[in-house]
PDB file as gemmi writes it, atoms N, CA and C in Angstrom:
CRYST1    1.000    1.000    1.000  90.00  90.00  90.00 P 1                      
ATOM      1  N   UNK A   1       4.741   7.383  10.148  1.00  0.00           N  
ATOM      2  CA  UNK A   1       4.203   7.462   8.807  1.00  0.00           C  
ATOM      3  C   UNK A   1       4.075   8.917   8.372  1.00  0.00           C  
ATOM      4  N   UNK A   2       4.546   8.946   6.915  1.00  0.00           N  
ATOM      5  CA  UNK A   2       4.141  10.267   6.210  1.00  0.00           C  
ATOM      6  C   UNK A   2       2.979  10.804   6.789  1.00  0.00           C  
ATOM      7  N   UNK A   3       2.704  12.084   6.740  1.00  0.00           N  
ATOM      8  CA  UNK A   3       1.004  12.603   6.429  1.00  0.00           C  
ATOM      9  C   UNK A   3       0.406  12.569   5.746  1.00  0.00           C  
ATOM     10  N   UNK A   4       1.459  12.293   4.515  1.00  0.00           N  
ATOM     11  CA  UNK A   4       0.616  12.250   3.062  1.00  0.00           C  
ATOM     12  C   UNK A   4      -0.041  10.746   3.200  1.00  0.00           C  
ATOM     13  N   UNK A   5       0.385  10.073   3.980  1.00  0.00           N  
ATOM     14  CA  UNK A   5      -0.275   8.747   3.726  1.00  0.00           C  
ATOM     15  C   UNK A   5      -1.530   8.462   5.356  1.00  0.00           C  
ATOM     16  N   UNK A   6      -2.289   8.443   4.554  1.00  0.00           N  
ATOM     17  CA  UNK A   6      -3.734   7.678   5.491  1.00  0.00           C  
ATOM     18  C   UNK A   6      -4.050   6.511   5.456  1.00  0.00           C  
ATOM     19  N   UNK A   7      -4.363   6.421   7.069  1.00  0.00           N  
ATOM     20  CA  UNK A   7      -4.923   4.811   7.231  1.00  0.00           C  
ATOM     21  C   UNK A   7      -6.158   5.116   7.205  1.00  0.00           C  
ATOM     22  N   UNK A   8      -6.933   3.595   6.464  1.00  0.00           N  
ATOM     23  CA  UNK A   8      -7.832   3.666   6.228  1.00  0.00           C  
ATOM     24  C   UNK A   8      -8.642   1.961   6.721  1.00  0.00           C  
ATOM     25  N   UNK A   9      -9.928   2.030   6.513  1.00  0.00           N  
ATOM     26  CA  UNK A   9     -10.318   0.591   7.015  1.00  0.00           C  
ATOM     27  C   UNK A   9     -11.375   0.254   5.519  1.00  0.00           C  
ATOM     28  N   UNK A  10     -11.907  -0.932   5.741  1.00  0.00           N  
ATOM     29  CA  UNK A  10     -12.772  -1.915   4.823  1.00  0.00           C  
ATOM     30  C   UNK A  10     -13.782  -0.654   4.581  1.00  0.00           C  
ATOM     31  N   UNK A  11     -14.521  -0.086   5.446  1.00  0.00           N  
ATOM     32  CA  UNK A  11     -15.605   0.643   4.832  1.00  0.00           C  
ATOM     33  C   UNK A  11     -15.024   2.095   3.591  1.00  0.00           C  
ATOM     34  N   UNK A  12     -13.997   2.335   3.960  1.00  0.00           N  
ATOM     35  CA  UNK A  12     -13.404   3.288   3.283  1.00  0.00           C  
ATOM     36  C   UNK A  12     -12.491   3.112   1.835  1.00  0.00           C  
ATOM     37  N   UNK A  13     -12.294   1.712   1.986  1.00  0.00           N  
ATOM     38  CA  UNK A  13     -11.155   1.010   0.760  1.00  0.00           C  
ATOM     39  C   UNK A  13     -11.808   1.870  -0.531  1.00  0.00           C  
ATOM     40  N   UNK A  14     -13.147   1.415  -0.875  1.00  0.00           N  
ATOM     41  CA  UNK A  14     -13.818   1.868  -1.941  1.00  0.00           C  
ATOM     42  C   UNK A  14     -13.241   3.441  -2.892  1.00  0.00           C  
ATOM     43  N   UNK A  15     -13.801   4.073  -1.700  1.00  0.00           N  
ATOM     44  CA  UNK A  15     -13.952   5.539  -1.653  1.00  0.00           C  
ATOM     45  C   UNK A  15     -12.169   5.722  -2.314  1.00  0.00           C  
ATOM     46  N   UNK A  16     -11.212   5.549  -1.262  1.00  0.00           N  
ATOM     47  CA  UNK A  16      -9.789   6.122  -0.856  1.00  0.00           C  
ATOM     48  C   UNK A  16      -8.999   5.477  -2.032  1.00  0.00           C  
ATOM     49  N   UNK A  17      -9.250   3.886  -2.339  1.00  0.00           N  
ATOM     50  CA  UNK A  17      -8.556   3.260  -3.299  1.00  0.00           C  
ATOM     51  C   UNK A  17      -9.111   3.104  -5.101  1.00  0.00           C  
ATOM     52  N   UNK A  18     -10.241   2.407  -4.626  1.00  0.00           N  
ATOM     53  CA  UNK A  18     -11.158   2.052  -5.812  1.00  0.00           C  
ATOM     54  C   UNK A  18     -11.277   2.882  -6.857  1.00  0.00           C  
ATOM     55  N   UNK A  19     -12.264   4.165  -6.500  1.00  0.00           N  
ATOM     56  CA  UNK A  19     -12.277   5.575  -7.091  1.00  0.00           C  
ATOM     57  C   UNK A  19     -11.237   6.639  -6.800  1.00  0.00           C  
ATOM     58  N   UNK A  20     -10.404   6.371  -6.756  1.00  0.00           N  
ATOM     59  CA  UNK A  20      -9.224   7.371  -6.880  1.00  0.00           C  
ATOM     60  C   UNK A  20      -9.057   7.673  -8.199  1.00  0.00           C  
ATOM     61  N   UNK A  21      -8.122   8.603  -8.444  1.00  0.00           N  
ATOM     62  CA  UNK A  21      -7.667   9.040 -10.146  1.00  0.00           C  
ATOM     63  C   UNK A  21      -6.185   8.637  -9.805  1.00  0.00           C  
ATOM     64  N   UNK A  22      -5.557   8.912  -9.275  1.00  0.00           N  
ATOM     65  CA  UNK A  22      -4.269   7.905  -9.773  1.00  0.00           C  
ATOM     66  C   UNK A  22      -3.663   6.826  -9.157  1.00  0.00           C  
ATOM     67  N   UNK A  23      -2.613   5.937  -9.273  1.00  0.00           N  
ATOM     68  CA  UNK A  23      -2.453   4.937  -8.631  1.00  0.00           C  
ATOM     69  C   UNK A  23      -2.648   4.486  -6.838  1.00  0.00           C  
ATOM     70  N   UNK A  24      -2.341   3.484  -6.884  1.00  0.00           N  
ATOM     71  CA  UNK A  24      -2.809   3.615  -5.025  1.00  0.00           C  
ATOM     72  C   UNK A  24      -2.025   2.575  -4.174  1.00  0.00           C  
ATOM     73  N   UNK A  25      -0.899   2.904  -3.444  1.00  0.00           N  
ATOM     74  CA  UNK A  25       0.153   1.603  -3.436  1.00  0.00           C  
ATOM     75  C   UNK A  25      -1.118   1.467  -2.053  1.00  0.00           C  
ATOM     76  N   UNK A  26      -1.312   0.378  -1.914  1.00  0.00           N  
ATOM     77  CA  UNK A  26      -2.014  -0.040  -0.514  1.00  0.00           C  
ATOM     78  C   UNK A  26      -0.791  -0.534   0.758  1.00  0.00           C  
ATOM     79  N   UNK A  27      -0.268  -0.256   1.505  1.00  0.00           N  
ATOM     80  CA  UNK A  27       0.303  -0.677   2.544  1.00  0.00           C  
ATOM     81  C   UNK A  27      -0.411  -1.463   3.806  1.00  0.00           C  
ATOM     82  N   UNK A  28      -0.660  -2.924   3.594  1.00  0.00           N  
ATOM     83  CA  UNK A  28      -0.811  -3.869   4.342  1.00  0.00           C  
ATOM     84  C   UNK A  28       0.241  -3.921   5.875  1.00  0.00           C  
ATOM     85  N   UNK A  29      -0.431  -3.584   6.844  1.00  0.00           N  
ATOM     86  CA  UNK A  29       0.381  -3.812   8.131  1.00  0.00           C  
ATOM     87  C   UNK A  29       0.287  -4.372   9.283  1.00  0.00           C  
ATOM     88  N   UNK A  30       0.432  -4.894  10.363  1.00  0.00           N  
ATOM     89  CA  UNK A  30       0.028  -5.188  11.506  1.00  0.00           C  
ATOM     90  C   UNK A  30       0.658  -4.387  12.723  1.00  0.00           C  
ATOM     91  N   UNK A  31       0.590  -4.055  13.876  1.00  0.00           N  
ATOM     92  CA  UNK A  31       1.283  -3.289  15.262  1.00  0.00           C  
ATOM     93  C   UNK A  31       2.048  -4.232  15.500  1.00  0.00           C  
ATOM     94  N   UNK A  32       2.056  -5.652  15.284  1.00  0.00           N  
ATOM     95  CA  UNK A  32       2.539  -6.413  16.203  1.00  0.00           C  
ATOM     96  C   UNK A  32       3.555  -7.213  14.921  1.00  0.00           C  
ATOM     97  N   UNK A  33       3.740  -6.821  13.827  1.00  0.00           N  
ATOM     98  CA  UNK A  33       4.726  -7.349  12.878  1.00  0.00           C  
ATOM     99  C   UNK A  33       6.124  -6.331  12.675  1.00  0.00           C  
ATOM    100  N   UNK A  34       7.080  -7.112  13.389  1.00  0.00           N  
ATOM    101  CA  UNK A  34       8.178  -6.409  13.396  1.00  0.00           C  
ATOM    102  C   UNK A  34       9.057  -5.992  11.871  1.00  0.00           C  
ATOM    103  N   UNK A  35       8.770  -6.510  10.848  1.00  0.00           N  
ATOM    104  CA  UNK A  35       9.215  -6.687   9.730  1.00  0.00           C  
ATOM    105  C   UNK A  35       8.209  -5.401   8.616  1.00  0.00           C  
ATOM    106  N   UNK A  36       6.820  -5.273   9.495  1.00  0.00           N  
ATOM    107  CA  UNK A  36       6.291  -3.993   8.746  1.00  0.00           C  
ATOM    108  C   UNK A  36       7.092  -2.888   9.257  1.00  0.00           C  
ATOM    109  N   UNK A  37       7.473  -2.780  10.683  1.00  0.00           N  
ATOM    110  CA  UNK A  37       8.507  -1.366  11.331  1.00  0.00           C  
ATOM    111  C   UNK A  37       9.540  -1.076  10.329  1.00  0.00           C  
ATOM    112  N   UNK A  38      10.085  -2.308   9.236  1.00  0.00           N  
ATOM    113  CA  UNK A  38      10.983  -1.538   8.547  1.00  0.00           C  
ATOM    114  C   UNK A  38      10.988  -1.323   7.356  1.00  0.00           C  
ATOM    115  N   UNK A  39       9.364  -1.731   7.089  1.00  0.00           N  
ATOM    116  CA  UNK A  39       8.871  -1.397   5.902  1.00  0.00           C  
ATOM    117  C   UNK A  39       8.656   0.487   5.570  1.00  0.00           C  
ATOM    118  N   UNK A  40       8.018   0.717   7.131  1.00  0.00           N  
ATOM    119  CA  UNK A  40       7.494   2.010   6.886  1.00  0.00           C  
ATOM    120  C   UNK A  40       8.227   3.198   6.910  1.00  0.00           C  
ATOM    121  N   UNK A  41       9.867   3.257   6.932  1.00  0.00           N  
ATOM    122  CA  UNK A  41      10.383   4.322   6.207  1.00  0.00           C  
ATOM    123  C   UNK A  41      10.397   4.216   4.896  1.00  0.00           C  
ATOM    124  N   UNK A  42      10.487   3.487   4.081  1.00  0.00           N  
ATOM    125  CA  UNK A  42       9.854   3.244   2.747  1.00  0.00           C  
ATOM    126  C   UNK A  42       9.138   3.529   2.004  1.00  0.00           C  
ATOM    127  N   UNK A  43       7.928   2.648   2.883  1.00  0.00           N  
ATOM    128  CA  UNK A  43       6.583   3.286   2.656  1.00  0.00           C  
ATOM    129  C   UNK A  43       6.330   4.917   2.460  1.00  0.00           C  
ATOM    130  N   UNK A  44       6.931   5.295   3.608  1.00  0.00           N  
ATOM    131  CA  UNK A  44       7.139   7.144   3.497  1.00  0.00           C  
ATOM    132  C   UNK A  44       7.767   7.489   2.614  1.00  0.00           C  
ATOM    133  N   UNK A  45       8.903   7.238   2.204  1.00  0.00           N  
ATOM    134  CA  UNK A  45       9.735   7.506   0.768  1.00  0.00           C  
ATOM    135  C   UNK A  45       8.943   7.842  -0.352  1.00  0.00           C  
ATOM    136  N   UNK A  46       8.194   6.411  -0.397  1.00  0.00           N  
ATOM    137  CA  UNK A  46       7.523   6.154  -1.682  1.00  0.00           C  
ATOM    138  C   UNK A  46       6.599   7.509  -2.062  1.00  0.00           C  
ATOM    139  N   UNK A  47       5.964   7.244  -0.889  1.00  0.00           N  
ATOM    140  CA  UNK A  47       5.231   8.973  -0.560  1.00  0.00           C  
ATOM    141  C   UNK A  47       5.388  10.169  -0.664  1.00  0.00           C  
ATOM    142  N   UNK A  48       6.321  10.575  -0.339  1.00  0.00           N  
ATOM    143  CA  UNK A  48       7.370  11.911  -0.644  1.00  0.00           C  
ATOM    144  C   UNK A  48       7.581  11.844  -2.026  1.00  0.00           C  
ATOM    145  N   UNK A  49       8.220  10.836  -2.639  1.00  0.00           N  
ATOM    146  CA  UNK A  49       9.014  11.045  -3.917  1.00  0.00           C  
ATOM    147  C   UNK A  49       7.779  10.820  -4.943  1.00  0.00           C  
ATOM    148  N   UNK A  50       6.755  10.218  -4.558  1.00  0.00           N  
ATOM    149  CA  UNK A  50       5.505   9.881  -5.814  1.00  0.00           C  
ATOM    150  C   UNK A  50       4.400  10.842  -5.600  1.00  0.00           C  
ATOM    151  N   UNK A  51       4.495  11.225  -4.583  1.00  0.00           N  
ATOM    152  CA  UNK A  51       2.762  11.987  -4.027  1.00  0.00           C  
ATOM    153  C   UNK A  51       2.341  12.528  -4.925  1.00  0.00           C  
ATOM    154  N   UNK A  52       3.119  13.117  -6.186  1.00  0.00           N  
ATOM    155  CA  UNK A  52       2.169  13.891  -7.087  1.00  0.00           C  
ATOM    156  C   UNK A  52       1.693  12.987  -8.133  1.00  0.00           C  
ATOM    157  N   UNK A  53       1.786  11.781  -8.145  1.00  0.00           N  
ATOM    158  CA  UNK A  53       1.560  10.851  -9.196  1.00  0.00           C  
ATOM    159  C   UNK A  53       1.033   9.536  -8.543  1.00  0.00           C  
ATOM    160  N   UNK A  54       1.250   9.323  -7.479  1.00  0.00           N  
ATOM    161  CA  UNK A  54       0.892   8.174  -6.434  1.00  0.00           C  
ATOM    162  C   UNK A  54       0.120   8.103  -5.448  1.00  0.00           C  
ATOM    163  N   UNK A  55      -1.282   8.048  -4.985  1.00  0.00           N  
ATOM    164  CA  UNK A  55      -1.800   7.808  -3.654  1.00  0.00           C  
ATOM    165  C   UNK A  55      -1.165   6.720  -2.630  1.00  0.00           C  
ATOM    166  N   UNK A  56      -0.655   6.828  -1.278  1.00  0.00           N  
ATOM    167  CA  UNK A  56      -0.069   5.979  -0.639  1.00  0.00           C  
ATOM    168  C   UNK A  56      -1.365   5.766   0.395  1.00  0.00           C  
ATOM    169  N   UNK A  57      -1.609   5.002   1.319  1.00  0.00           N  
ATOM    170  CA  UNK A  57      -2.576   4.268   2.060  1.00  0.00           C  
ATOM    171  C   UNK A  57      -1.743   2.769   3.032  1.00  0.00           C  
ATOM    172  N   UNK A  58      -2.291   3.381   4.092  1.00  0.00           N  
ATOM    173  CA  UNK A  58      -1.907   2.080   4.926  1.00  0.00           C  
ATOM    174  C   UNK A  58      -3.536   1.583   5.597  1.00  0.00           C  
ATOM    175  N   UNK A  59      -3.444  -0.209   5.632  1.00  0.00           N  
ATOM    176  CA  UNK A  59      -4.435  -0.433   6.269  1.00  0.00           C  
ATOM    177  C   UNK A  59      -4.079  -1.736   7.205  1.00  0.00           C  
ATOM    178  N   UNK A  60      -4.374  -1.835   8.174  1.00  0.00           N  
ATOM    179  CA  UNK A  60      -3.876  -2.579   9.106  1.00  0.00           C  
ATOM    180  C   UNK A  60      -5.162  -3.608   9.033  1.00  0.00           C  
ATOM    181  N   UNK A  61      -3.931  -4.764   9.235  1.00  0.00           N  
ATOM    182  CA  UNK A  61      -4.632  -6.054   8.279  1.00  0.00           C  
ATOM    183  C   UNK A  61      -5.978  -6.779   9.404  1.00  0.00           C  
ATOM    184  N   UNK A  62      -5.653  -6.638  10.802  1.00  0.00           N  
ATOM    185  CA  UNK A  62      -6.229  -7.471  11.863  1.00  0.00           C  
ATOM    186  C   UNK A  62      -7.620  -6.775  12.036  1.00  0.00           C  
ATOM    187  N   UNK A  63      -7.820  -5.701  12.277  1.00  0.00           N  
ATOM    188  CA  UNK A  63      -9.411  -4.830  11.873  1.00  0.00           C  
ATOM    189  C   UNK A  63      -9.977  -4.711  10.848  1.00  0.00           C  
ATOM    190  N   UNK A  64      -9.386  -5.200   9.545  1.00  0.00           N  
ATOM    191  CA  UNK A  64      -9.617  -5.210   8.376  1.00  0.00           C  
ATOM    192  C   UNK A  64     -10.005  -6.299   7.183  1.00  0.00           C  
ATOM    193  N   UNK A  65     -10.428  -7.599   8.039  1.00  0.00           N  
ATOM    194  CA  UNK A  65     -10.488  -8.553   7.359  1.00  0.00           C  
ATOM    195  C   UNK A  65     -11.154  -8.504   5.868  1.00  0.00           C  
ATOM    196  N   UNK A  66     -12.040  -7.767   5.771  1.00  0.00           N  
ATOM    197  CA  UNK A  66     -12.795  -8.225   4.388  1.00  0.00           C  
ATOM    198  C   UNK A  66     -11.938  -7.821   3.018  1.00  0.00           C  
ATOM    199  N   UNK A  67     -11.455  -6.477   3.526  1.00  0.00           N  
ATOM    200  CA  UNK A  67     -10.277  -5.858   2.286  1.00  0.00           C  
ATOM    201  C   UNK A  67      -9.057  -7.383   2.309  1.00  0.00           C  
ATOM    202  N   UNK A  68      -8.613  -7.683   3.199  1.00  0.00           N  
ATOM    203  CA  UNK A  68      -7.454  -8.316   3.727  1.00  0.00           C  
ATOM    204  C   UNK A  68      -7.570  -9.798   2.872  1.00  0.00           C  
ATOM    205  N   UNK A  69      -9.025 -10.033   2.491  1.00  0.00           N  
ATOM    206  CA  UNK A  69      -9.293 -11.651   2.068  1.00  0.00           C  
ATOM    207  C   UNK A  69      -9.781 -11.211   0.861  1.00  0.00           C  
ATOM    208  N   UNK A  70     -10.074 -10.292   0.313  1.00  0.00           N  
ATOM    209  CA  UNK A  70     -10.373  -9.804  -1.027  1.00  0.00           C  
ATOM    210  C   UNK A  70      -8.791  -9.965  -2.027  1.00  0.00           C  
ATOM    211  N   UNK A  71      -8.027  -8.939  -1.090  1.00  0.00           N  
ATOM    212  CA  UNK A  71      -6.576  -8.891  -1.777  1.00  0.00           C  
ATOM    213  C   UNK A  71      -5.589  -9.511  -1.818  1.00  0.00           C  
ATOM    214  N   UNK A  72      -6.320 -10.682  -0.940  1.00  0.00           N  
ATOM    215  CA  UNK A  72      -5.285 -12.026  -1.057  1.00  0.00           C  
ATOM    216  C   UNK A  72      -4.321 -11.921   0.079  1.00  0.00           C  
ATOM    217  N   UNK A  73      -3.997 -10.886   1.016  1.00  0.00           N  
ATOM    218  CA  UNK A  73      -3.006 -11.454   2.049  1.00  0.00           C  
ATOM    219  C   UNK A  73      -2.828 -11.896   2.440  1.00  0.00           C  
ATOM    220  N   UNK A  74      -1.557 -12.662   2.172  1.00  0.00           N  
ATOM    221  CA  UNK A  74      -1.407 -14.111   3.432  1.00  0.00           C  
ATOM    222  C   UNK A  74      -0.208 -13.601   4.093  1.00  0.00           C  
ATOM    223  N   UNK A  75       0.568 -12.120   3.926  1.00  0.00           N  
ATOM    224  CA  UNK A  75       1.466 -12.003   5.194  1.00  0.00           C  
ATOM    225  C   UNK A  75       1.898 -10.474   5.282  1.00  0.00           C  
ATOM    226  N   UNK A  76       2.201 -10.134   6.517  1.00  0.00           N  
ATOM    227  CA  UNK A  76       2.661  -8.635   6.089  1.00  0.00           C  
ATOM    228  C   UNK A  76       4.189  -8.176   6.390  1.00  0.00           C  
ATOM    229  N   UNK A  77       4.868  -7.486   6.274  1.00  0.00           N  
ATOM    230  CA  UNK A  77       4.238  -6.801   5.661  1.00  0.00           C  
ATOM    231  C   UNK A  77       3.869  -6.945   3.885  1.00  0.00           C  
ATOM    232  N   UNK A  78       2.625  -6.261   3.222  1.00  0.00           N  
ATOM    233  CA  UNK A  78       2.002  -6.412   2.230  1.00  0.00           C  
ATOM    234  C   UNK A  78       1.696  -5.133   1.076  1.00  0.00           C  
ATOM    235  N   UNK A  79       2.063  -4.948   0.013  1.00  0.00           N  
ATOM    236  CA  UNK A  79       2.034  -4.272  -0.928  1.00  0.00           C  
ATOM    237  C   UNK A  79       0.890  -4.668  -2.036  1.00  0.00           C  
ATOM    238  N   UNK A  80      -0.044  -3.703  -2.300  1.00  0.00           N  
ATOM    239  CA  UNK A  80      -0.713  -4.010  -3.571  1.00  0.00           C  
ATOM    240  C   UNK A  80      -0.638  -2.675  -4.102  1.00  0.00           C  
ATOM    241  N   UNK A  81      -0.480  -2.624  -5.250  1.00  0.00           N  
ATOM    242  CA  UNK A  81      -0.592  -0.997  -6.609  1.00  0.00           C  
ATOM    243  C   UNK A  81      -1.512  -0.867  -7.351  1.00  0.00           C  
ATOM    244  N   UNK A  82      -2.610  -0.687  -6.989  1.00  0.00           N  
ATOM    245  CA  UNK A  82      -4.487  -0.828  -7.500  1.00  0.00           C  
ATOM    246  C   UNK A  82      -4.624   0.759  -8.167  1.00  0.00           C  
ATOM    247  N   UNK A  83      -4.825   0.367  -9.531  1.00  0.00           N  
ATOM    248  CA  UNK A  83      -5.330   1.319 -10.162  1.00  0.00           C  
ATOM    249  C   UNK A  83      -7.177   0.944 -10.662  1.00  0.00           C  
ATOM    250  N   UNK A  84      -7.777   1.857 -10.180  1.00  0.00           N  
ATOM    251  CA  UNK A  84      -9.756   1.441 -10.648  1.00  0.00           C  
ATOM    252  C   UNK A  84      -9.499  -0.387  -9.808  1.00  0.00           C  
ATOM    253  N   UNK A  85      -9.988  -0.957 -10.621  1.00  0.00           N  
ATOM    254  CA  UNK A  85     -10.325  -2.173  -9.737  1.00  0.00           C  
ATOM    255  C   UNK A  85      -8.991  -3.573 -10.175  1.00  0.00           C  
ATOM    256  N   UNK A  86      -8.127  -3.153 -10.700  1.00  0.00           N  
ATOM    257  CA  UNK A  86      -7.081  -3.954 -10.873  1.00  0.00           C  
ATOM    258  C   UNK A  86      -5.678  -3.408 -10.271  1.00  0.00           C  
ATOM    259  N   UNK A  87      -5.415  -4.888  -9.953  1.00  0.00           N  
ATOM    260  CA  UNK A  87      -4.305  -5.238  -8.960  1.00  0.00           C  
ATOM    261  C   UNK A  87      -2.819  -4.876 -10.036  1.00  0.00           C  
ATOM    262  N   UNK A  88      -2.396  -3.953 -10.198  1.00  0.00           N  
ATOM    263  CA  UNK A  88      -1.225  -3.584 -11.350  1.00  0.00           C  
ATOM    264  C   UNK A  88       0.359  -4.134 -10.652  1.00  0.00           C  
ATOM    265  N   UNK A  89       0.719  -4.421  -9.001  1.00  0.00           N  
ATOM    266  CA  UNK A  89       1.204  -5.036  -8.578  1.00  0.00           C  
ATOM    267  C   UNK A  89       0.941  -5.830  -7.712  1.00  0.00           C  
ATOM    268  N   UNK A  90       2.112  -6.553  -6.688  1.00  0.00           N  
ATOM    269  CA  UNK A  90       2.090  -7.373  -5.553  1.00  0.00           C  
ATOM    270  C   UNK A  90       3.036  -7.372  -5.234  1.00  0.00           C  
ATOM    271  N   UNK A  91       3.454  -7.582  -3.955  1.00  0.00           N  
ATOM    272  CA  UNK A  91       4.615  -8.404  -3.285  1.00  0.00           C  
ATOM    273  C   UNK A  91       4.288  -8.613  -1.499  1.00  0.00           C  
ATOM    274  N   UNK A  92       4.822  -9.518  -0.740  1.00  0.00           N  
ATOM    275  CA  UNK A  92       4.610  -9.299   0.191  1.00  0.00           C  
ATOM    276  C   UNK A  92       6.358  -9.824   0.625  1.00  0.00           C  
ATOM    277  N   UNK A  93       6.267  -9.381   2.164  1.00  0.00           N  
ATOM    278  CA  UNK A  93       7.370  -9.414   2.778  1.00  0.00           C  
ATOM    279  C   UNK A  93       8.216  -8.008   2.466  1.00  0.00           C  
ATOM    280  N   UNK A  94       9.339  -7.779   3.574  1.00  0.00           N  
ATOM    281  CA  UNK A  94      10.528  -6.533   3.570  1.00  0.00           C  
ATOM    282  C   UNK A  94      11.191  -6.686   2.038  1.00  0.00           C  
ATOM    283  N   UNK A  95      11.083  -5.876   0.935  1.00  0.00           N  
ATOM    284  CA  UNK A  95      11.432  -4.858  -0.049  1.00  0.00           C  
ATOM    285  C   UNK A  95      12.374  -4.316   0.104  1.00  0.00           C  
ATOM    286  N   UNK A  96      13.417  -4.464  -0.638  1.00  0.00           N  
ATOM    287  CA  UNK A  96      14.377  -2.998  -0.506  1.00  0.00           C  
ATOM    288  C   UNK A  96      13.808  -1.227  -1.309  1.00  0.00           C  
ATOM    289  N   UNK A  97      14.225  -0.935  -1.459  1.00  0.00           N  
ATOM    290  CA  UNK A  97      13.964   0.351  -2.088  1.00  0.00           C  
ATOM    291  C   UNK A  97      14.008   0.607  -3.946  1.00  0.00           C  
ATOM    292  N   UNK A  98      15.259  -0.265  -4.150  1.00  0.00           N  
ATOM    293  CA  UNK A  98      15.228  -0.579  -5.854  1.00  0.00           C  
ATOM    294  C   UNK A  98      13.965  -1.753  -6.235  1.00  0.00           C  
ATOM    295  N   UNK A  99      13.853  -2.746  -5.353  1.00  0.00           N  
ATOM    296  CA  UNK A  99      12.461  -3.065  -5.512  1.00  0.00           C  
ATOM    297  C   UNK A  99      11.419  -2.420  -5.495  1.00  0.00           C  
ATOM    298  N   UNK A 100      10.788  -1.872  -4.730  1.00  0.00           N  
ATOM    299  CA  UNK A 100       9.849  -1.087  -4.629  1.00  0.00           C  
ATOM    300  C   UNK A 100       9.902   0.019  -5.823  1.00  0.00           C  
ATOM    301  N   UNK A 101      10.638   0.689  -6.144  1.00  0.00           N  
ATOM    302  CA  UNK A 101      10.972   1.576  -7.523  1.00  0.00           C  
ATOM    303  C   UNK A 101      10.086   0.491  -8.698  1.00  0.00           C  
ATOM    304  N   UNK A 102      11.006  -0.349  -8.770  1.00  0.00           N  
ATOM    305  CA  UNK A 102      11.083  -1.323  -9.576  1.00  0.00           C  
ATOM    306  C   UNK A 102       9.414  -1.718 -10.143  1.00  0.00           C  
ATOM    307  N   UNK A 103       8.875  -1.612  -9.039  1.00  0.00           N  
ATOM    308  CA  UNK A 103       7.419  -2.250  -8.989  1.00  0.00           C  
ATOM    309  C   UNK A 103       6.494  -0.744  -9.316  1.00  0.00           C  
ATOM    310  N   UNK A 104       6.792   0.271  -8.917  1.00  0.00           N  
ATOM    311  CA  UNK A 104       6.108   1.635  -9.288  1.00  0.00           C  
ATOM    312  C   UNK A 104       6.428   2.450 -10.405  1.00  0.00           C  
ATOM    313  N   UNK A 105       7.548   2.350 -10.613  1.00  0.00           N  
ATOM    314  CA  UNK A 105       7.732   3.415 -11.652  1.00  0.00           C  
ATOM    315  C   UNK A 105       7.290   3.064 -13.163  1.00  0.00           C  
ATOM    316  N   UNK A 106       7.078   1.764 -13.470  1.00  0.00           N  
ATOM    317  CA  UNK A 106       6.558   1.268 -15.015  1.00  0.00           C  
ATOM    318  C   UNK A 106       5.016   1.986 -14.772  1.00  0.00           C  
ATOM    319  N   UNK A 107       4.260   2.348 -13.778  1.00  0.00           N  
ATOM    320  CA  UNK A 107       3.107   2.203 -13.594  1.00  0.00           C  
ATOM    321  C   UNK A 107       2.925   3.950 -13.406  1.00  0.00           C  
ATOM    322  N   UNK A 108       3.668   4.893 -13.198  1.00  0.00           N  
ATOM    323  CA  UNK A 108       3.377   6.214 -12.666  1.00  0.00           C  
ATOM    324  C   UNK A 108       3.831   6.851 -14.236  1.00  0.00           C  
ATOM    325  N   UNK A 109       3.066   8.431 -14.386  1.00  0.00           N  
ATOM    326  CA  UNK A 109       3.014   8.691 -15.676  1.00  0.00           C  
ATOM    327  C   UNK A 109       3.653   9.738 -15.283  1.00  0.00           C  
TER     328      UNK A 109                                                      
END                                                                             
C-alpha cells in the first residue's frame, strides 16, 4: 500500500473519514481475501493520481465490525466515496481501473 494511504479502525473512522475536507474513498479489505491483493495496486493508483483532491483509507473489515455493518458490507474487496456523512459511491468486488475513474472523477473538483 501507498503511504499516502492509512489504515485505520472503527474508533478512528470518525476523525479520518467523517470530518475530513475532501473526499474519502474507504478501502474495505480482508488478509485472507485473495481478490482484495488485486485490488490494492489500484487502490495505490487512485492515491497517487488523486491525493491532492482525494483522501484514500484502508480498513480491514474482520477487526472492524461496527464501521463494516454501518456501511453495509457484505463482501470485499469493498469501496465506499464518503464525503461529510454521505455515501457519494459504492461498489464491491475487483474493479478495473476505468471503473474506478468512472466512480471518482464526477466527484473530485
Amino acid at each position: 500500500m501507498s503511504s499516502s494511504i492509512i489504515s485505520i479502525t472503527d474508533a478512528e473512522f470518525e476523525t479520518e473519514v467523517l470530518k475530513a475536507q475532501k473526499p474519502v474513498l474507504v478501502y474495505f479489505w480482508a488478509s485472507w481475501c485473495g481478490p482484495c491483493q488485486l485490488m490494492s495496486p489500484l487502490v495505490n493508483s487512485a492515491a497517487t493520481t488523486y491525493g491532492d483532491r482525494l483522501k484514500v483509507v484502508k480498513m480491514e473489515v474482520d477487526p472492524n465490525p461496527v464501521t463494516v455493518k454501518q456501511y453495509q458490507v457484505e463482501g470485499v474487496p469493498a469501496l465506499r466515496l464518503i464525503q461529510g456523512n454521505q455515501v457519494l459511491e459504492s461498489t464491491e468486488g475487483v474493479i478495473n481501473k476505468d471503473k474506478l475513474l468512472s466512480l471518482l472523477e464526477p466527484h473530485l473538483n
